[in-house]
N, C-alpha and C positions, 0 to 999 in steps of 0.2 A: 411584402411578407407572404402573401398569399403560393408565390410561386416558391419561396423553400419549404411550406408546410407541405409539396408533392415530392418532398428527398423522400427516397426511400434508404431505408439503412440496408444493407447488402446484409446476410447473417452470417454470422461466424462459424467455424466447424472447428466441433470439438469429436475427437480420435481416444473410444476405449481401445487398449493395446493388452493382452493379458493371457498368461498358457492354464489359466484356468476359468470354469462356467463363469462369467463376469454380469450377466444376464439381468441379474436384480439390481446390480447396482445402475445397469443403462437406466429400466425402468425407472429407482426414484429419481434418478439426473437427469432423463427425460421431462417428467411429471415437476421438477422443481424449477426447470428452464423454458419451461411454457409459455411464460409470458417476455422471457429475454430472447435479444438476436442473435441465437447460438441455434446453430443447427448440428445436432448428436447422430454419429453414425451409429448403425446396430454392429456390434462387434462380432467377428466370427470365431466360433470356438473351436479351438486347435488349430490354429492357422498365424502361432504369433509371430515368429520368425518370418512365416513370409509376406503377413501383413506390414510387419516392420522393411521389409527389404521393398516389398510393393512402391512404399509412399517414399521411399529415400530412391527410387527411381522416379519416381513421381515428377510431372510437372509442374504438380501443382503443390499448397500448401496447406497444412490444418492451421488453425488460430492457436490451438491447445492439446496434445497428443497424453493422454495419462496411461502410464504404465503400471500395471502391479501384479506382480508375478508369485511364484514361490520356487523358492531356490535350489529345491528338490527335481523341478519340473525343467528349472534355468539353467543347470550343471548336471551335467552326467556324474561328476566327482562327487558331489555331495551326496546323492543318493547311495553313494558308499558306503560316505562318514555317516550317513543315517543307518547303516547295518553294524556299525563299527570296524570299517575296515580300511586299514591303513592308507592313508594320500596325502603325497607328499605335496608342500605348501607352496613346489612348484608349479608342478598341476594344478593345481588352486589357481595361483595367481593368472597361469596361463587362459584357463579359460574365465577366469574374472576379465582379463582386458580384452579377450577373442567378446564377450559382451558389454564392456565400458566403447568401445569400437561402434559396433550396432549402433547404442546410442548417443555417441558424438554426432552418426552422420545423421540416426534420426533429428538429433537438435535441430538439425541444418536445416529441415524440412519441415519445422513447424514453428511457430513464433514463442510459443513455450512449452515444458515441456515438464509435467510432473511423473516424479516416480515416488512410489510407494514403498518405503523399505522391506525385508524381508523377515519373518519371523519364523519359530521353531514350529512343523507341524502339531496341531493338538497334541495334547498327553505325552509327548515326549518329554522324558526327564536328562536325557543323554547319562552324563556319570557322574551324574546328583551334586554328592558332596563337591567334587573335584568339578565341576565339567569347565566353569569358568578357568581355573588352573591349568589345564591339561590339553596338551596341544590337539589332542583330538577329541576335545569336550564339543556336544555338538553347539552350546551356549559361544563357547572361543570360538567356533568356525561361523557362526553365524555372524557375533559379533565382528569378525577379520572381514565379513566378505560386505556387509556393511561399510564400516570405517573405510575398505579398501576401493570399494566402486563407489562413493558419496566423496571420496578425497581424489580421486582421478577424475571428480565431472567440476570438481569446486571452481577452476577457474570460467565452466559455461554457464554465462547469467543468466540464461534465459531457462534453467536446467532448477527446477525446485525438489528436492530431496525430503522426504515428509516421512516423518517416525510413526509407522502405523500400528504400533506397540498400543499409543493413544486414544486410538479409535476401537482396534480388536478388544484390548486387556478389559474392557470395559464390560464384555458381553461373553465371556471364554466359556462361563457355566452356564449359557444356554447352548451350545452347540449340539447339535445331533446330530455323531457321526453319519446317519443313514443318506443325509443331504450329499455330503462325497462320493458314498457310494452308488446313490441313485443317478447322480446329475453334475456330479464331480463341484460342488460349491462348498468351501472349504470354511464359510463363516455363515454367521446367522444373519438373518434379513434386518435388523437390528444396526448389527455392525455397518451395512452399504449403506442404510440410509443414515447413520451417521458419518460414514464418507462422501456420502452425497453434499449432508452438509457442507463437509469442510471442504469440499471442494467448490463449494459457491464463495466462502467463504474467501477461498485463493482467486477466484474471479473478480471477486469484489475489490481486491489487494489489486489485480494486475491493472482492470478499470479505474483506479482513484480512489474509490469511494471506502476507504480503512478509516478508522477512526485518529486524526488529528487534533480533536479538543474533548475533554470531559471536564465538563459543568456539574461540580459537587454543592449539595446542602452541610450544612455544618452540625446540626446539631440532631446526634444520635445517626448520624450518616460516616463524618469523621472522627468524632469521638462520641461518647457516650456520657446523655445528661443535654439537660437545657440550659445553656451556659448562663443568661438572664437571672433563670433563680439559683443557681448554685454557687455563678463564678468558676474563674480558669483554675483553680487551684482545686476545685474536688470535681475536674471531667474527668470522665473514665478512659483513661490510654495508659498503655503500657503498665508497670507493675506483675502482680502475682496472679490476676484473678483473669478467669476466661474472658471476661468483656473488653478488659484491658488491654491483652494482648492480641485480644481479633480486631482491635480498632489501629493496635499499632502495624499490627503487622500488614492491614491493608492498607494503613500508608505508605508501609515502605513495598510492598508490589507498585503503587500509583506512584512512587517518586521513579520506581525501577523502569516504568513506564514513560515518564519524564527523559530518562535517560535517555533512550531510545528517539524522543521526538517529540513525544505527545505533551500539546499541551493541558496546561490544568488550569478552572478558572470557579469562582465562587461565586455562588446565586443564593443568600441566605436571608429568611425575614430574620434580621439582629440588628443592632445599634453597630456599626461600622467600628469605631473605635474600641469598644468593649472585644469584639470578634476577633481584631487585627491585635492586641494587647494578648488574648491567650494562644493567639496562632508565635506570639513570637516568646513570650515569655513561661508556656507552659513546657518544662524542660522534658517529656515524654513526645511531646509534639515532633514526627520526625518533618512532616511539611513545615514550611516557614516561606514568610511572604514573597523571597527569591524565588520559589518553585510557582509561583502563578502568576501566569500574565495577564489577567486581569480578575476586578470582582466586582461585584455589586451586592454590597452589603445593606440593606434598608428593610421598611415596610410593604414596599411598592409588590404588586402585581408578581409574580418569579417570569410569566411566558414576558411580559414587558422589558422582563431585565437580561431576560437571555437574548432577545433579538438585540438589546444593546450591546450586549458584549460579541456576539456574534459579526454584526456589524463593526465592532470596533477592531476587531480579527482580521473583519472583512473574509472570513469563512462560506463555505454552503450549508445548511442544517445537516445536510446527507453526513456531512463529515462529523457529527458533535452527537458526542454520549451525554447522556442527560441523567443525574444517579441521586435520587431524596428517597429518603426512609418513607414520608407521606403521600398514601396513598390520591389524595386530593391534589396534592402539587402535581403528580407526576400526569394523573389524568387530566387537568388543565393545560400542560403545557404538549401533552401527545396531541390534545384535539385544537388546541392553536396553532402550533407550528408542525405543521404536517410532516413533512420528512426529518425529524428530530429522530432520534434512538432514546426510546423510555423504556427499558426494560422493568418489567417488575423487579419489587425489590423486596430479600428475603428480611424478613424483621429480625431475625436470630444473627447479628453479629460475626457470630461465627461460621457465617455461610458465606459471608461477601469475597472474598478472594476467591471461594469455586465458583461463587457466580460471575465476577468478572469475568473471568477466564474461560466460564463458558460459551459468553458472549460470540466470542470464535470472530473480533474484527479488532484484534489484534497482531495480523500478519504483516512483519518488517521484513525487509530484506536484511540479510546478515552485512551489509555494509553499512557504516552511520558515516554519512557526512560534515564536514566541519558544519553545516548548514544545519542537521540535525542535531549537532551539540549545542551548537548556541540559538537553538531557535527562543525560547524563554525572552533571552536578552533581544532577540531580535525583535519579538511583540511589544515589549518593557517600552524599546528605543522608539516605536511608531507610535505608541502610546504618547509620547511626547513628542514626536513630531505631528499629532493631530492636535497637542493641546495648546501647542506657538500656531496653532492656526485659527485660531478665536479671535486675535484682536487684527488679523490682518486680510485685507485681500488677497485674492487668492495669485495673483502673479506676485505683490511682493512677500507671499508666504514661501511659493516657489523659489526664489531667487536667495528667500533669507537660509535655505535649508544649505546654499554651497555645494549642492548634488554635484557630484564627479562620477562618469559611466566608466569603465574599462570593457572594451570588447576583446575578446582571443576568442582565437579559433579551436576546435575541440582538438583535448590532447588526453593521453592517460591519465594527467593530475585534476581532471573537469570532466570527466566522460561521465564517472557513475554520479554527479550531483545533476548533472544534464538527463540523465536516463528518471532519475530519480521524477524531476521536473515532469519529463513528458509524461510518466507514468500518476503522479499527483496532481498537475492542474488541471480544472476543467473550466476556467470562468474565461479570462480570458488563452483560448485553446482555438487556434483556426480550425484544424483539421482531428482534434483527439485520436490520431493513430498510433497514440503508444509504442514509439519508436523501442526495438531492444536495442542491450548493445549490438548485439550482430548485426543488427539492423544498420544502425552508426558505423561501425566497423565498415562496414560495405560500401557507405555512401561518403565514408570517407575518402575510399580509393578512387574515385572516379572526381578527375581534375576538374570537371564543372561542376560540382556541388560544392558551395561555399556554406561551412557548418560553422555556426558561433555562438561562443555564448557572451554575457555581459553580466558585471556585477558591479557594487553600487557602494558607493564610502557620501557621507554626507556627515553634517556637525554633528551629528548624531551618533552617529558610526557607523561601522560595517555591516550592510546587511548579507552580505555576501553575494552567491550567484544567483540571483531572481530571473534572468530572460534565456531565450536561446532561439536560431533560428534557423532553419534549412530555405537555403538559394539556391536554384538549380537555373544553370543556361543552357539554355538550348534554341540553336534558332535565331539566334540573335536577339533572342526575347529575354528577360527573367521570370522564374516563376517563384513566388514563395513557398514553399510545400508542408514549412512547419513553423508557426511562429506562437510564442508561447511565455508568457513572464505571469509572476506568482502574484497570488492578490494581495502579498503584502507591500507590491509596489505598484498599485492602482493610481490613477486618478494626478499621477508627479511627472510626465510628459515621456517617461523613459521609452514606453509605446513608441511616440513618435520620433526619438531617438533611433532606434531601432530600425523603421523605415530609413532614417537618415544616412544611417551606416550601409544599409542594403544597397540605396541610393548610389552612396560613395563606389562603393565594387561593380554596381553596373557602370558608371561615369567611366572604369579605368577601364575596362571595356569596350566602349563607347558605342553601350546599349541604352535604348532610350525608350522602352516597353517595359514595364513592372505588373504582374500580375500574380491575383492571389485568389485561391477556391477555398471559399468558408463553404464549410461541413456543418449543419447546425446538428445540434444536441439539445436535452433540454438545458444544458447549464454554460453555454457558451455563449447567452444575450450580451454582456460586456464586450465580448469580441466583436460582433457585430454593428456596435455601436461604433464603438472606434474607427472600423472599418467603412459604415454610412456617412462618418464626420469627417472621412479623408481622403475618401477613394469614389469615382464616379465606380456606377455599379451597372452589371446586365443581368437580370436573374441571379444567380449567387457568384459571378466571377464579380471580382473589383479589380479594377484598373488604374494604372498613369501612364501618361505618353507625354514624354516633354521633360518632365520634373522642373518646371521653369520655377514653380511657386515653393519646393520643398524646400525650407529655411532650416537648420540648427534651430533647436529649441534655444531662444534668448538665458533661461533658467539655468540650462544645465552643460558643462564642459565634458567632453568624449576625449577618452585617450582609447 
């Protein structure tokens, strides 16, 4: 062990891109990535275009390239329509795609790639009443040139388009013109450092580490009232009154969020049955017991009861929002489980859905996979596949589950649940390089790289696609370069399926060298394990030569 605690992690580079002073915002992005392995360029100002044209000749690549411009600065045309003078929507479009251009090939040349949309200079009113209406309202031209380059980059994944309406509109009546005029900086210091934020915030998205689970308390957290002394029948949801409708309305955000993927799980000191009786039967209730994959409804300890449920997820804390009205729970459970998210919590009701949402680790990608729809049922179904594992041992627990793998290779119809994969697990994760799709794309076309993914049907049902792996031959060797299955299929041998199938493609080959380079992280020990209990090791390569002993898991059938 000693010798992968001397990895070094290589740092990433991240690329400010921008045709105005962007200065302060390196500063707070600098100052906030201090202790992460991102290495920030200083930007140079007035040099966007050839900055941009610089790194698309480049040999080399940024990890993360952020653009944010002003469209006055970015179009010769619009600095027209900013006088009101007539341009036609040809010339528009013309030089909208002479810079959707620009940044296709910058995409090419960075692993992602955010843009900042474009908004009206200060104090512009364009033609007030009309301007939205009016084809040369400068609200219509801004909103066209928006809609118009955000719809031309929509099929590059790697390409995130971020409404900076959200971050600016917030701070508009601090502005002091004299900042433009002195130093050409077009927002308040206010504004970058809440871009700064959000841009950790999209870091955090591209690493893993978004929020997958939130752990709610139940009483005066989801509705309002101590349901104990008052009963399901007079908790305060939904109806006429403010309290009512600030508890219903942040369930129906957290079920909105449900939608999307995230799950939801309950940690409440109640009597079980009494709690589960007004979750189903309180007709204002928009949650109901379908919407949570698990709970733990008792007396017991809350930090005791989340590691179980977390555990029973088979989660990492990193991933789980933790959200009680009481001050005492939330401080017991931040100073237990360390990497948990405890945000304070506003006691006013009707603050909770801005404060969600302030949270800022809420970022999905605009694709939902089938995997993302039924993930609910998919923790429901594990839940009971751990609960027929009590009275039996643990091979004929495996064997009683009828596990059947399907492996294919990556196609259009598997690509983004595959992207999604590398970009979400970290437990068990060889290499955590956050493959994009371009990246997949790439390593598609080259006829030694064997890409696959695997997904998973048992008595239980479908859990969908959980693994996926990159082989690369060369040499007459194999090397694994990405292998990766979700922790909701831990500990069921499909790991070592997976080797099996690697196995089979080198055999038709008739390569007899399998190797694999574990990258440690701090959250990738599961991998490692696996990898100790099957592979002779040198330092952090792992090795087979022979495969004499690599058997089919007895448990489980591969198609």
């Amino acid at each position: 062990m000693h010798l992968l605690k001397k990895f070094k992690v290589k740092k990433k580079k991240i690329e400010l891109l921008s045709n105005f002073n962007i200065t302060n915002l390196y500063e707070f992005l600098d100052q906030d990535l201090n202790q992460k392995n991102y290495y920030l360029k200083k930007p140079s100002y007035g040099q966007f275009f050839q900055e941009i044209l610089k790194l698309i000749k480049s040999k080399t690549q940024n990890d993360i390239s952020i653009v944010w411009t002003q469209a006055e600065q970015t179009f010769e045309c619009f600095k027209k329509i900013l006088n009101y003078e007539i341009v036609s929507q040809r010339v528009l479009k013309k030089q909208a795609d002479q810079y959707v251009s620009f940044l296709k090939n910058l995409s090419n040349k960075t692993r992602h790639l955010i843009i900042f949309s474009w908004t009206l200079p200060r104090y512009e009113r364009g033609r007030f009443l009309n301007d939205f209406t009016n084809k040369m309202g400068l609200t219509h031209k801004i909103n066209f040139l928006n809609n118009y380059v955000s719809n031309s980059l929509r099929k590059n994944k790697n390409i995130y388009f971020i409404n900076s309406d959200l971050i600016i509109k917030e701070n508009i009546h601090d502005y002091n013109p004299k900042l433009w005029y002195a130093a050409k900086i077009p927002f308040t210091q206010n504004t970058f450092q809440i871009a700064s934020k959000e841009i950790q915030n999209i870091i955090n998205f591209i690493e893993g580490k978004s929020i997958k689970l939130i752990i709610l308390d139940l009483d005066n957290t989801l509705w309002g009232g101590i349901l104990g002394d008052i009963g399901w029948q007079k908790l305060k949801i939904g109806g006429h009154s403010i309290t009512g409708e600030s508890f219903e309305n942040f369930q129906n955000k957290l079920k909105a969020l449900n939608n999307l993927g995230v799950q939801l799980a309950i940690c409440s000191k109640n009597d079980e049955r009494t709690a589960l009786e007004a979750i189903e039967k309180n007709p204002n209730m928009i949650l109901k017991k379908k919407n949570f994959s698990s709970w733990q409804i008792n007396w017991n300890d809350k930090a005791k009861n989340i590691r179980k449920i977390i555990t029973e997820l088979n989660l990492s804390a990193e991933n789980v929002l933790f959200i009680d009205d009481s001050v005492t729970e939330r401080d017991r459970v931040k100073k237990s489980i360390k990497e948990i998210k405890v945000p304070a919590w506003p006691s006013d009701p009707s603050q909770y859905v801005k404060k969600l949402f302030e949270l800022g680790c809420f970022n999905y990608s605009s694709i939902s996979t089938t995997e993302d729809l039924n993930r609910t049922k998919y923790y429901k179904d594990n839940f009971k596949r751990n609960k027929s594992k009590e009275l039996l041992s643990e091979e004929n627990w495996l064997k009683s589950l009828k596990t059947h793998i399907f492996f294919k290779k990556i196609n259009e119809t598997n690509k983004d649940r595959i992207h999604q994969l590398l970009q979400r697990t970290n437990q068990m994760n060889l290499s955590t390089s956050r493959l994009t799709i371009k990246d997949l794309d790439k390593l598609q076309k080259n006829k030694n790289n064997y890409l696959y993914c695997c997904s998973v049907k048992d008595k239980f049902g479908d859990m969908g696609i959980i693994g996926f792996f990159y082989l690369k031959i060369e040499k007459e060797k194999g090397y694994v370069k990405d292998f990766v299955l979700s922790c909701r299929a831990f500990g069921r041998e499909i790991e070592n399926s997976m080797i099996y199938r690697i196995i089979q493609i080198l055999k038709t080959k008739n390569i007899k060298y399998l190797e694999l380079n574990y990258k440690k992280t701090q959250k990738n020990k599961p991998c490692l394990s696996f990898l100790n209990n099957n592979f002779k090791r040198k330092k952090n390569i792992f090795f087979l030569h022979g495969f004499k002993d690599q058997l089919m898991p007895k448990t489980l059938k591969i198609d």
